[in-house]
C-alpha positions in Angstrom: -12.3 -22.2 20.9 -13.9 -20.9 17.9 -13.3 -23.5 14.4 -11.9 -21.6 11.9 -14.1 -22.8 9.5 -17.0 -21.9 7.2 -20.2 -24.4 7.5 -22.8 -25.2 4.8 -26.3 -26.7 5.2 -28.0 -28.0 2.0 -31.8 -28.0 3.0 -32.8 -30.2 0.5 -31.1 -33.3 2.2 -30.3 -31.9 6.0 -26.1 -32.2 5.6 -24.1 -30.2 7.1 -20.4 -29.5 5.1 -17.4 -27.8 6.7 -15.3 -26.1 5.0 -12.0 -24.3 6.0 -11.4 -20.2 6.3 -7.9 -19.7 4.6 -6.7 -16.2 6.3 -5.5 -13.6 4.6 -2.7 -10.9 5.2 -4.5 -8.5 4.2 -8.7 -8.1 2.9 -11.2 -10.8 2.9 -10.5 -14.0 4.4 -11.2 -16.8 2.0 -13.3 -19.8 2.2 -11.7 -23.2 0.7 -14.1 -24.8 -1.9 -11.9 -26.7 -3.7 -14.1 -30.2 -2.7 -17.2 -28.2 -2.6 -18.5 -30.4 -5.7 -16.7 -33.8 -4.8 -18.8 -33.5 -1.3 -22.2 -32.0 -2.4 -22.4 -32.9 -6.2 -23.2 -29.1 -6.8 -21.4 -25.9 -8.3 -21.4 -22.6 -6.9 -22.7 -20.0 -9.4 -20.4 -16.9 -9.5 -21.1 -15.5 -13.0 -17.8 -12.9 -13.7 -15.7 -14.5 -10.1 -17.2 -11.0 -8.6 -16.9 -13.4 -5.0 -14.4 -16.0 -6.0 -10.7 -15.9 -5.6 -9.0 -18.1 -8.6 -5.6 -17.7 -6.9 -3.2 -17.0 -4.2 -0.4 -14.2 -4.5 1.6 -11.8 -3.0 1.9 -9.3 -5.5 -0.9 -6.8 -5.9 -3.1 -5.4 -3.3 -6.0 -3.7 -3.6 -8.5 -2.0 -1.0 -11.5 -0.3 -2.5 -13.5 0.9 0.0 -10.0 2.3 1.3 -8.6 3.4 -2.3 -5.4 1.7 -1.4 -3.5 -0.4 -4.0 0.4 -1.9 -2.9 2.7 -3.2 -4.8 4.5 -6.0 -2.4 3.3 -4.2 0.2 4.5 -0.8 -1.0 1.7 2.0 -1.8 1.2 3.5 -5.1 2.0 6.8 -4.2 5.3 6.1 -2.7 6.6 4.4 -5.7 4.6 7.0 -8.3 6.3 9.6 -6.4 9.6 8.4 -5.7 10.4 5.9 -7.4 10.6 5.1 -11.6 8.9 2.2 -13.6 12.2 0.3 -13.7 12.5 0.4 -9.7 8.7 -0.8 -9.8 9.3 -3.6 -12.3 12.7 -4.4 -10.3 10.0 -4.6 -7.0 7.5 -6.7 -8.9 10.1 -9.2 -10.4 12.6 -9.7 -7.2 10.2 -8.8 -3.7 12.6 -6.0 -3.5 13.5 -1.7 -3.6 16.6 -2.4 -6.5 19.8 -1.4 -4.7 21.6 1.7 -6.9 23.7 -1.1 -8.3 20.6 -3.8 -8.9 19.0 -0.8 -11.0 22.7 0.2 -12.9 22.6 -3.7 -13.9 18.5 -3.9 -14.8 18.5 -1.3 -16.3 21.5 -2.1 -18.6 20.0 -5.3 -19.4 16.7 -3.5 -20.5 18.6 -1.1 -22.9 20.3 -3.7 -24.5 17.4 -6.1 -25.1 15.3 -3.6 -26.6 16.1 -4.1 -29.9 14.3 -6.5 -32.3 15.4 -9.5 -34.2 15.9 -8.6 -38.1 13.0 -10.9 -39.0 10.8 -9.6 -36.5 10.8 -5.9 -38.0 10.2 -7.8 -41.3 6.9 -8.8 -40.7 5.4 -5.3 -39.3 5.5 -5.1 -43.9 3.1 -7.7 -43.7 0.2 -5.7 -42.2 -2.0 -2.9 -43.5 -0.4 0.4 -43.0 -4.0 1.2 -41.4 -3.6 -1.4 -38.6 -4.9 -0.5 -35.2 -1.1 -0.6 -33.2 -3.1 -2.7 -31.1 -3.9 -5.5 -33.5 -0.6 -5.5 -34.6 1.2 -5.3 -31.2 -0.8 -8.3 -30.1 0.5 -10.2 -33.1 3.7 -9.2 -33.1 4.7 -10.2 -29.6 2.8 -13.9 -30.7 5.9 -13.8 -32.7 8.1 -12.9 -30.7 7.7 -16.6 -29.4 8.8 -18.3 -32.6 12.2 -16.0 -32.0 12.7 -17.5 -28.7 11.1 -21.2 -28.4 12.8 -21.8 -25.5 11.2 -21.4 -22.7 8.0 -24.0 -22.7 10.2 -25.0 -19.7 11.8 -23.1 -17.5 14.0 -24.9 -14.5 15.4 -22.1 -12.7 15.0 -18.0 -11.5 17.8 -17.0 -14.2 15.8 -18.2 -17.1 12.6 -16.5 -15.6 14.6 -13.4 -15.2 15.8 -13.6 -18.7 12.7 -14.1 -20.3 10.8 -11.4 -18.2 13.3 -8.8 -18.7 13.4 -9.8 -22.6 9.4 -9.2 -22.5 9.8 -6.0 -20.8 12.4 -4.3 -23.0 10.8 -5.5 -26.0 7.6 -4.3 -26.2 8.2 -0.6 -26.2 10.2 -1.5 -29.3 7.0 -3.1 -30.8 4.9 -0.6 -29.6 6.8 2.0 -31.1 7.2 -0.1 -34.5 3.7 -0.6 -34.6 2.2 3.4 -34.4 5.4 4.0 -37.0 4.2 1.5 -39.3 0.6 2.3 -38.8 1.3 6.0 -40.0 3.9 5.0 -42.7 6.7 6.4 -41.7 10.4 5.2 -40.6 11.7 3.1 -38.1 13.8 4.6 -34.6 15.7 1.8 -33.5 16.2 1.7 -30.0 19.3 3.9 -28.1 21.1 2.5 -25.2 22.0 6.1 -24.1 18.6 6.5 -23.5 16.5 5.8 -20.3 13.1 3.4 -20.9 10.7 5.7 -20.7 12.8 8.4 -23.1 13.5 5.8 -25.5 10.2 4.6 -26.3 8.9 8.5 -27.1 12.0 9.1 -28.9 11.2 5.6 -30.9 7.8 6.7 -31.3 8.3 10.7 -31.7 11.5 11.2 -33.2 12.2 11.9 -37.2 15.3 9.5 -38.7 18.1 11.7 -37.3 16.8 12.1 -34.3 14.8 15.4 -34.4 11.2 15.5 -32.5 8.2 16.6 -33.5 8.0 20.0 -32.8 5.3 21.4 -30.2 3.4 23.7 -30.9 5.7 26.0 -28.1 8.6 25.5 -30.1 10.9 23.4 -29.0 12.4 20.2 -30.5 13.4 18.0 -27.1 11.6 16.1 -24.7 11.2 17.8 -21.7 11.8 16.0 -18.0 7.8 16.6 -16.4 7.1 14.9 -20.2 9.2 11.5 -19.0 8.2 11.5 -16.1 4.7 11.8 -16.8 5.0 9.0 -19.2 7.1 6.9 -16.3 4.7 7.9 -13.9 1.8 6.5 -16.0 3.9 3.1 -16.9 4.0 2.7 -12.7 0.5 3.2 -12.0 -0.4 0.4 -14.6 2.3 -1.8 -13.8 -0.2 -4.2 -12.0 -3.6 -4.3 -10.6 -3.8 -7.7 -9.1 -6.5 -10.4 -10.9 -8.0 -7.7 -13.9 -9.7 -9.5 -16.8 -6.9 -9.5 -18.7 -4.1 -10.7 -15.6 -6.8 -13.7 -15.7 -6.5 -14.5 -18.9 -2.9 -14.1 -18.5 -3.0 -17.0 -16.0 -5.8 -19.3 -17.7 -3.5 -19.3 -21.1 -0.5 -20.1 -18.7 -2.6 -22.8 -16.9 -2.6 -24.8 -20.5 1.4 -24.7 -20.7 1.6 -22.5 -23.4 4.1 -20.2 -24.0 4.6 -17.4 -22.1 4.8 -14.5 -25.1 1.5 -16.3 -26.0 -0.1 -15.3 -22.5 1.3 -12.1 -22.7 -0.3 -11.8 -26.2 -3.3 -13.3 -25.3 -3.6 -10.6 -22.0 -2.8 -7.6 -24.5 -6.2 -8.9 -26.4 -8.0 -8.9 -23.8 -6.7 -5.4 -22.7 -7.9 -3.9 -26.1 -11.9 -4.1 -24.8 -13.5 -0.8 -24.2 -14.5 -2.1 -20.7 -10.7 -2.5 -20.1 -7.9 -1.3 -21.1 -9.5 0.4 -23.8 -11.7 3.1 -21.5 -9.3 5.7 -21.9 -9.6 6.6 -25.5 -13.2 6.6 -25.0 -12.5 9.3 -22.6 -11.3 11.5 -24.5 -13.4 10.6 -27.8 -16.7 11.3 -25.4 -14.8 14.8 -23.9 -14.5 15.8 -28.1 -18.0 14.7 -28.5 -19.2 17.4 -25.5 -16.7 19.7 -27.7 -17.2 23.0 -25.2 -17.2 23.7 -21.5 -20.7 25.2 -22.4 -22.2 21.8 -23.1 -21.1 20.0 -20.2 -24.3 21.0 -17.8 -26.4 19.7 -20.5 -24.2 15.9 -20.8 -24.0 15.9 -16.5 -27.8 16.2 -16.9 -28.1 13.3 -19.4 -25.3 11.3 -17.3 -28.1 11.7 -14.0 -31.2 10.9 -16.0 -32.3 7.5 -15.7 -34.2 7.5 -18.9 -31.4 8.4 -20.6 -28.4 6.0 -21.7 -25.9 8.3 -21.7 -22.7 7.4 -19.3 -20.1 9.5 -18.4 -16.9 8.0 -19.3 -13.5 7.6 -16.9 -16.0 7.9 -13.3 -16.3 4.9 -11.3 -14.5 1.5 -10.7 -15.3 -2.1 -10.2 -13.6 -2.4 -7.8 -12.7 0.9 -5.9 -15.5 2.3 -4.0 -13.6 5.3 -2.9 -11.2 7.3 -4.9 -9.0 5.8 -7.9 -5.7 5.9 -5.7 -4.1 5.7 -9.2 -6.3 8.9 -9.8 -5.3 10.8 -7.3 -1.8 10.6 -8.4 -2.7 11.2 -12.1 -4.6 14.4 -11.1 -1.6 16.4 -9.5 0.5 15.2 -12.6 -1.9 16.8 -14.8 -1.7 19.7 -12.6 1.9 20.1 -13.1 1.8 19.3 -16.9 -0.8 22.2 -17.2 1.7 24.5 -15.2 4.9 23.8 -16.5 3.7 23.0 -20.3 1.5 25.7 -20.2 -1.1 23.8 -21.5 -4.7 25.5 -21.7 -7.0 23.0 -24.2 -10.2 22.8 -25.1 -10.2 19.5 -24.5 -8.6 19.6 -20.7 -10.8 22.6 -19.7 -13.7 19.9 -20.1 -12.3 17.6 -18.1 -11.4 20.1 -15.7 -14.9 21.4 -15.5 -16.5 17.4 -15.3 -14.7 17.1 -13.2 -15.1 20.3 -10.5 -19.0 19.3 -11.3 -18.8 15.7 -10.1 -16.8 16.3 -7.3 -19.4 18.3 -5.2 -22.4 16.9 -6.8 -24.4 14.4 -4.6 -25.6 12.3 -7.5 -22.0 11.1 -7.9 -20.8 11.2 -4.5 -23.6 9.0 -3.0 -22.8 6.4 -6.1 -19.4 6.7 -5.7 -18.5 7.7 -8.9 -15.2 9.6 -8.4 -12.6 10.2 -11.7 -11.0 7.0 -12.0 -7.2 6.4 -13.7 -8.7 6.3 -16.9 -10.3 9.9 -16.7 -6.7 11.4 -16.3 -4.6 9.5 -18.1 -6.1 9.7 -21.8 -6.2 13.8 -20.6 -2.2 13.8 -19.5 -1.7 11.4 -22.9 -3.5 14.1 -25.0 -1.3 16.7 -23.7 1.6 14.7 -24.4 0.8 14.6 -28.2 -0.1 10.7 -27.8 -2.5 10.0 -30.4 -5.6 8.2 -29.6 -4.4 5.4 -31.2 -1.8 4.7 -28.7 -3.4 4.9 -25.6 -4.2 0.9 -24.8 -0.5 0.3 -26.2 1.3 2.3 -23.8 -1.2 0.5 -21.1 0.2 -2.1 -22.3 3.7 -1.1 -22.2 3.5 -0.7 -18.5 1.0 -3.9 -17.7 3.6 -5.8 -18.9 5.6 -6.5 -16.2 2.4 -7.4 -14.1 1.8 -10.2 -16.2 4.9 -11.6 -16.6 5.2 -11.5 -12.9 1.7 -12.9 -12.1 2.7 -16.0 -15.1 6.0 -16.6 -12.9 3.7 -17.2 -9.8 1.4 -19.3 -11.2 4.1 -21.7 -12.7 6.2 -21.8 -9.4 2.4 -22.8 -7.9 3.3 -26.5 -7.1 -0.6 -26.6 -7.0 -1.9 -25.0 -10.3 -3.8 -26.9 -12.6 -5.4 -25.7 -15.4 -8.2 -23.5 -15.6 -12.0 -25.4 -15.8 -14.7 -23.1 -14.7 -17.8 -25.1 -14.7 -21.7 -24.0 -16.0 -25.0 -24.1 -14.6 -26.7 -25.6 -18.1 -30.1 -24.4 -18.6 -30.5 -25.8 -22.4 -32.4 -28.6 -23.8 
């Protein structure tokens, strides 16, 4: 019978150490090396965890050489296409598709929590009206912890529900609050009539009254394909297992803090260009081509080695395939160009980067297919999203990924707090 173990040899001293294969559901198998120090006296060296797994969960799946990605075992498209963000968030929170009268109940719960305490709102007067939304998101929902001061403890799942779905319902609120104030204009407080994802544009769109800012077709509403390209977006972020800022997310939970603070701490993370903030260098390096007629000459520059020149929004860490997220995002645009009649200058570059990359070896044999962030700052553009608000609305949707991934850790009877170790090379 074969062990199922994993066996080192150190060949400095001749010692053999065995080590046990914990097996997964799904993906790699995973080698136990939790006494790997107490029995050899070493560290491994794993600089950016690319080979280590800091956890175990059941939440988020990903398969990049497949393109696959599952929330609780259910795949992206199947809840991008049929399903909204609150369903998704429902499935993230509870294990669980929300029965029609789960989601009548959520969703309830969600309008009415939007709204912000009085002395919240105050202190958006305390920033610079020229904030980055971002910087003033992040600090805002660090406030938000002083409101409810609560929950340092929490004993059982009501009180994790309750302080997830406050989190969730919250932040578009903030969101919205922050791009107002950073532009000097009003406050929309938040309508119960209105669904989630309708809400937060008409918090963030709408003039006191109600009115939208008009398009440049005419009309004054929102239009459905406009929701549900906004919804659709919120789902495909909603989680992407343990991302830079997820891992922060756990490491500030691992210290006990309070879980706003996480959440705060994760939206900072988020903002890097690497990270959450990719998209809006999309489309800041597609106005920097400026013209279909130039982008021949970037590809080139993108395929010269002596060049630094990258092409922004192609390629993934961890997919090795294409984006599934992508995919998805690409036949939304599709329908936004259709039914918005939308014919940019902007979206004809991507279109054409994108027709160029997909047959050209160079990026094909490096597998450097249009990833999520390629299409979304695109479909965000033609939703009138400023550039500004791009990472927010990531974060908008992220959120109820962290909040779940903080509610496993804590119910991990065998978390401790996070102490990576160092290979010191100083004096």
């Amino acid at each position: 019978m074969i062990e199922n173990t994993f066996t080192l040899i150190n060949n400095r001293t001749g010692k053999q150490y065995k080590y046990n294969i914990l097996n997964a559901t799904k993906g790699p198998d995973v080698v136990d090396m939790r006494k790997f120090f107490q029995d050899t006296g070493l560290f491994s060296y794993d600089p950016a965890y690319t080979s280590t797994a800091s956890c175990t969960s059941d939440i988020t799946f990903i398969d990049g050489k497949k393109g696959e990605l599952t929330y609780r075992g259910i795949a992206i498209e199947e809840l991008a296409s049929n399903h909204t963000y609150l369903e998704s968030c429902f499935l993230l929170l509870n294990g669980n598709i929300p029965s029609s009268e789960e989601l009548i109940e959520f969703d309830l719960e969600i309008r009415h929590r939007a709204f912000l305490h009085e002395g919240l709102r105050n202190i958006f007067n305390a920033f610079p009206d020229n904030a980055h939304p971002m910087a003033t998101l992040s600090a805002g929902v660090t406030a938000l912890s002083t409101f409810y001061n609560d929950h340092l403890e929490i004993d059982d799942e009501q009180e994790y529900q309750e302080m997830a779905r406050r989190i969730i319902a919250k932040i578009p609120t903030i969101v919205a609050f922050a791009y107002r104030h950073s532009i000097g204009i009003p406050f929309i407080q938040p309508n119960i009539d209105l669904g989630f994802t309708e809400n937060f544009l008409t918090m963030m769109r709408a003039y006191p009254g109600g009115k939208m800012h008009r398009r440049a077709d005419g009309y004054d509403s929102l239009k459905e394909i406009e929701i549900r390209a906004l919804d659709t977006i919120f789902t495909l972020h909603a989680d992407h297992e343990q991302n830079a800022s997820t891992t922060v997310v756990r490491g500030v939970a691992s210290t006990g803090a309070h879980p706003y603070v996480a959440i705060s701490s994760g939206i900072s993370a988020l903002w890097g260009r690497a990270h959450g903030g990719a998209n809006e260098s999309v489309i800041a390096q597609l106005e920097m081509i400026g013209s279909v007629d130039r982008v021949e000459e970037f590809i080139a520059k993108a395929k010269d080695p002596e060049d630094s020149f990258r092409l922004m929004g192609f390629g993934h860490r961890v997919y090795k395939n294409f984006d599934p997220r992508a995919k998805v995002l690409k036949g939304l645009q599709d329908k936004l160009k259709e039914e918005l009649t939308l014919d940019s200058e902007l979206m004809a570059i991507a279109s054409k980067i994108e027709e160029i990359a997909l047959n050209d070896e160079y990026f094909i044999s490096r597998n450097l297919y249009p990833n999520i962030d390629f299409y979304s700052g695109v479909i965000l553009t033609a939703l009138q999203i400023p550039k500004s608000m791009f990472t927010p609305i990531f974060v908008i949707g992220r959120t109820v990924g962290w909040i779940t991934q903080w509610i496993e850790f804590k119910k991990d009877k065998t978390s401790k707090i996070a102490r990576p170790r160092q290979l010191y090379i100083g004096e």
